[in-house]
C-alpha atoms as one frame of an Amber mdcrd trajectory, in Angstrom:
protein
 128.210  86.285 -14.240 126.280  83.407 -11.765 127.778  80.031 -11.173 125.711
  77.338  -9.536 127.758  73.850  -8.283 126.574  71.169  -6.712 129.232  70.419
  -4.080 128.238  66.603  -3.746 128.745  66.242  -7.313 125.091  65.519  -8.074
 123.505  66.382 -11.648 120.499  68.251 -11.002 117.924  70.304 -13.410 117.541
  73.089 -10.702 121.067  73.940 -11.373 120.224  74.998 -15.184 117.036  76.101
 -14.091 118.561  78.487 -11.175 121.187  79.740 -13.331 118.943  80.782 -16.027
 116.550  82.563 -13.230 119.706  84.518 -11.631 120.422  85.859 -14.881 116.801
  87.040 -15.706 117.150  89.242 -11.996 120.147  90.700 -13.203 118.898  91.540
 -16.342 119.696  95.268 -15.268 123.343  94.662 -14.882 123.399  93.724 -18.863
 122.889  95.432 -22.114 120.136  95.945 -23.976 119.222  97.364 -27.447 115.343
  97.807 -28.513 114.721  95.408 -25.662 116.698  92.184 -27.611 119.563  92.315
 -25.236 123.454  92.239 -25.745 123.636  88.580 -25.883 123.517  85.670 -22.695
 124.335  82.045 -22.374 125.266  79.353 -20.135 127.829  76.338 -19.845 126.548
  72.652 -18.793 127.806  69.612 -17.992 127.497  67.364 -21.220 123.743  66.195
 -21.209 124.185  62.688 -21.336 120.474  61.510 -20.297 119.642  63.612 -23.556
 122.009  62.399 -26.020 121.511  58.587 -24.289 118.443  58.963 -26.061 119.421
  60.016 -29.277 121.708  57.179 -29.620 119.060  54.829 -28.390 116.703  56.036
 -31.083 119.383  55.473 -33.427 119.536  51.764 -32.041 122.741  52.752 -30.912
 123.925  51.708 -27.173 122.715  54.712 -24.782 125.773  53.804 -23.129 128.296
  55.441 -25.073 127.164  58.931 -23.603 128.141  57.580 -20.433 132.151  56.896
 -21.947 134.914  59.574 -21.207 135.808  59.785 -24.458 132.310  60.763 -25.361
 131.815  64.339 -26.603 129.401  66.920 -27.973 129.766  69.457 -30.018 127.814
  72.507 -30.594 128.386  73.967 -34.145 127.249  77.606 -34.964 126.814  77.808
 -39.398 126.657  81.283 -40.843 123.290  82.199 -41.519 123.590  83.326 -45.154
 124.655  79.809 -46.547 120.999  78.522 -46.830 121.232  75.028 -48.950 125.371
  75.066 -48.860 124.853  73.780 -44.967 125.270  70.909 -46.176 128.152  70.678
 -47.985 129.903  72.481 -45.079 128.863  70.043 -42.475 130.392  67.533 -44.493
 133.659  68.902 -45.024 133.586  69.190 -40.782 132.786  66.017 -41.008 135.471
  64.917 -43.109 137.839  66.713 -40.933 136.792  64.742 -37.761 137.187  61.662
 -39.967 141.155  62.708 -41.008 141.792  62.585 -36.989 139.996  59.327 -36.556
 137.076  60.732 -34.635 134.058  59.451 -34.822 130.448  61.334 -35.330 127.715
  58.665 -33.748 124.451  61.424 -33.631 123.775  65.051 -34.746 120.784  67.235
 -34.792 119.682  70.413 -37.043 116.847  71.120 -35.541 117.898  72.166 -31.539
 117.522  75.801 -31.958 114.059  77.665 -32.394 115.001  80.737 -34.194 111.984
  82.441 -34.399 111.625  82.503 -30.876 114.855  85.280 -30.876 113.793  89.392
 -31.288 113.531  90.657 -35.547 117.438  92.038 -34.820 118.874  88.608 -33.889
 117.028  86.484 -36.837 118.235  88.343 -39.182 121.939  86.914 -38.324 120.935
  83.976 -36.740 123.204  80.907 -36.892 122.310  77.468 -38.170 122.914  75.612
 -34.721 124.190  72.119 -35.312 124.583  69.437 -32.540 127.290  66.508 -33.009
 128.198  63.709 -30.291 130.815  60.842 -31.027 133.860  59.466 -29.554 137.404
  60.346 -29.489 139.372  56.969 -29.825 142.356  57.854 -27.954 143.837  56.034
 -24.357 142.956  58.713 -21.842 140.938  62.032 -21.090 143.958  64.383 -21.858
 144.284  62.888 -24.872 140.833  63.126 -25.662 140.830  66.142 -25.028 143.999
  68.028 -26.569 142.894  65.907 -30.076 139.324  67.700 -30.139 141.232  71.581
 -29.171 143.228  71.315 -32.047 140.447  69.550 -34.029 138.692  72.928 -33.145
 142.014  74.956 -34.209 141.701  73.243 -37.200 138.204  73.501 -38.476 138.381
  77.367 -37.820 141.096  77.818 -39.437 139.850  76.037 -42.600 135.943  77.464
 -42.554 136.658  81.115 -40.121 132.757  81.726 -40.896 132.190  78.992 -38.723
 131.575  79.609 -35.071 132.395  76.917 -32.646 130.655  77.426 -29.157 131.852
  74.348 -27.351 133.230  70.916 -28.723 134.159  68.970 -25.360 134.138  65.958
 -23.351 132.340  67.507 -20.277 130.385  70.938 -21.330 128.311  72.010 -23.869
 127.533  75.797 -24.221 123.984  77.438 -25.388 124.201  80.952 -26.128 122.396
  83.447 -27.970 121.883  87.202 -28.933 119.457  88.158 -26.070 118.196  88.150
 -22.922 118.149  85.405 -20.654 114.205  84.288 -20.814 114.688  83.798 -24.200
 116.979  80.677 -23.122 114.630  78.192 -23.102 112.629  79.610 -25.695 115.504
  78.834 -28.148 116.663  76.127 -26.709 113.645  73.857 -25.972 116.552  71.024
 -24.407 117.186  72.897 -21.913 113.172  72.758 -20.308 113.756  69.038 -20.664
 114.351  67.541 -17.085 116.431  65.055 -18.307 119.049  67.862 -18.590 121.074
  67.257 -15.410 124.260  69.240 -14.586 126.407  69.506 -11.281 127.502  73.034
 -12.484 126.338  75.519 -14.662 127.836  79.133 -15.927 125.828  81.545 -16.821
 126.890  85.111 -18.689 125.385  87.887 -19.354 126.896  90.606 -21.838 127.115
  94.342 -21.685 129.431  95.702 -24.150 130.681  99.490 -25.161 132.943  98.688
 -27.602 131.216  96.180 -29.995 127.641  95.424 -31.363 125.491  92.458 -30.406
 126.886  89.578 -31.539 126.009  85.496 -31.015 129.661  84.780 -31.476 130.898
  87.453 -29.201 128.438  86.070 -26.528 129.371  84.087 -23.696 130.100  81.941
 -21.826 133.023  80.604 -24.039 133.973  76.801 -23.724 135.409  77.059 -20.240
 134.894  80.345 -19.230 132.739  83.647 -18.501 134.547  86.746 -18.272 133.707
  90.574 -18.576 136.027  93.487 -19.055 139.031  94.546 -21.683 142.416  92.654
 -21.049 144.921  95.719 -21.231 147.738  92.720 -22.010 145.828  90.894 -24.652
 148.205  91.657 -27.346 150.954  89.805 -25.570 148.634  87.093 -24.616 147.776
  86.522 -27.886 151.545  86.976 -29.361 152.598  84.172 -26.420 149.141  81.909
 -27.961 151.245  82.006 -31.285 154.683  80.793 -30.053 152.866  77.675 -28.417
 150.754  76.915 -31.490 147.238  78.511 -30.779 146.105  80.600 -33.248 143.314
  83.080 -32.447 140.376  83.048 -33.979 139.917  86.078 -36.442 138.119  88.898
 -35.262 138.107  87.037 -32.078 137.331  88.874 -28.230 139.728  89.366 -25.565
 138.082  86.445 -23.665 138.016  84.360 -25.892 141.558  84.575 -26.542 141.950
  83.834 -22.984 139.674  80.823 -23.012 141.620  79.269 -25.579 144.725  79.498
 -23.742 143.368  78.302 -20.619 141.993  75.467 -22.667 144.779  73.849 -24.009
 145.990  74.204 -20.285 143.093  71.801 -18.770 144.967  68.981 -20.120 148.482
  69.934 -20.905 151.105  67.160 -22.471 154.819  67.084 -20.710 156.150  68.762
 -23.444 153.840  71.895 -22.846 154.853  71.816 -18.775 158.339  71.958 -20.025
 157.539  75.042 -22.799 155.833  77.137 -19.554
């Protein structure tokens, strides 16, 4: 794990840049099968240079990416549904519509697969990009309506992996090593792609295969090991209302609980 922050709050590209380089020299810490990797990533800020762009070139005000109830959202579609992408985007779609959120921009075409080793393409995800705004009075708000947006889509369409949908990040991952980053995700040579912090994650696991889902970092965190209480955690997830994903990692059951902490409501103080 490497974090990089910028303690006068300053978006930089070095910061993506640096985090992607300390992960390459500890590529010996991580795991690595036929020389693919166990699977690496890293967690932005939002890049809102980028999707100012996008917006522009969709005569859209470049503005709105600079709104805090902006978001992005970084969809991961199972490989094997081929011309049915589609018809699943749309029913995401139609379930951002039912909580009155709108979709300004997305993209289909952010993710180079054949840049990833023969073992990852044959599982690769279709990566879809959204960005739109949450219409609601505050951050919090904002940002409790898009977690159990995200409860919500995976519960209706569990083949569909979501690595970040947020107001401030936006996760790139892959199954991996590290140099491949960049490779796959040609935004993130761009120097437009400013962030004040930037996670990066590295995975080594005994217990599982390479996976893209099971690859971190998660929406909010990076974490390595078991968590010897993650039954309980995940039996005290249910009783406030977050269901775990299926087939789901120890960490990421974490992250999810620490996410609906970032911005919890009066009634949730009062439950803890």
């Amino acid at each position: 794990i490497v974090a990089m922050v910028d303690k006068r709050g300053r978006r930089t590209h070095a910061k993506i840049t640096g985090t992607i380089d300390a992960l390459q020299k500890m590529g010996h810490r991580s795991g690595d099968i036929h020389g693919e990797g166990d699977g690496c990533g890293i967690a932005t800020d939002v890049p809102r240079a980028i999707w100012s762009r996008r917006l522009s070139a969709m005569n859209l005000s470049p503005h709105l990416a600079e709104s805090r109830s902006f978001f992005v959202g970084h969809f991961m579609l199972p490989k094997g549904i081929g011309l049915q992408s589609g018809s699943m985007t749309d029913r995401i779609k139609t379930l951002f519509a039912d909580q009155d959120i709108e979709l300004l921009c997305e993209v289909h075409d952010g993710m180079r697969e054949s840049e990833l080793g023969p073992r990852a393409r044959v599982d690769a995800p279709l990566f879809w990009q959204v960005a739109g705004m949450v219409a609601e009075g505050d951050h919090q708000s904002a940002s409790r309506k898009l977690f159990y947006l995200q409860m919500e889509i995976e519960k209706k369409l569990p083949e569909v992996h979501i690595a970040s949908l947020d107001l401030d990040s936006a996760v790139y991952k892959l199954q991996g090593t590290p140099d491949m980053l960049p490779r796959v995700y040609p935004e993130l040579l761009d120097e437009n792609m400013r962030s004040i912090m930037c996670l990066g994650h590295s995975r080594y696991s005994t217990n599982t295969l390479p996976s893209v889902t099971l690859s971190q970092p998660f929406s909010i965190l990076g974490h390595n090991g078991e968590i010897n209480t993650i039954d309980q955690l995940r039996a005290c997830g249910r009783a406030m209302g977050i269901d775990p994903v299926p087939g789901t990692s120890d960490s990421q059951s974490l992250n999810r609980t620490c996410l609906l902490y970032t911005s919890p409501s009066p009634r949730d103080r009062t439950r803890s």
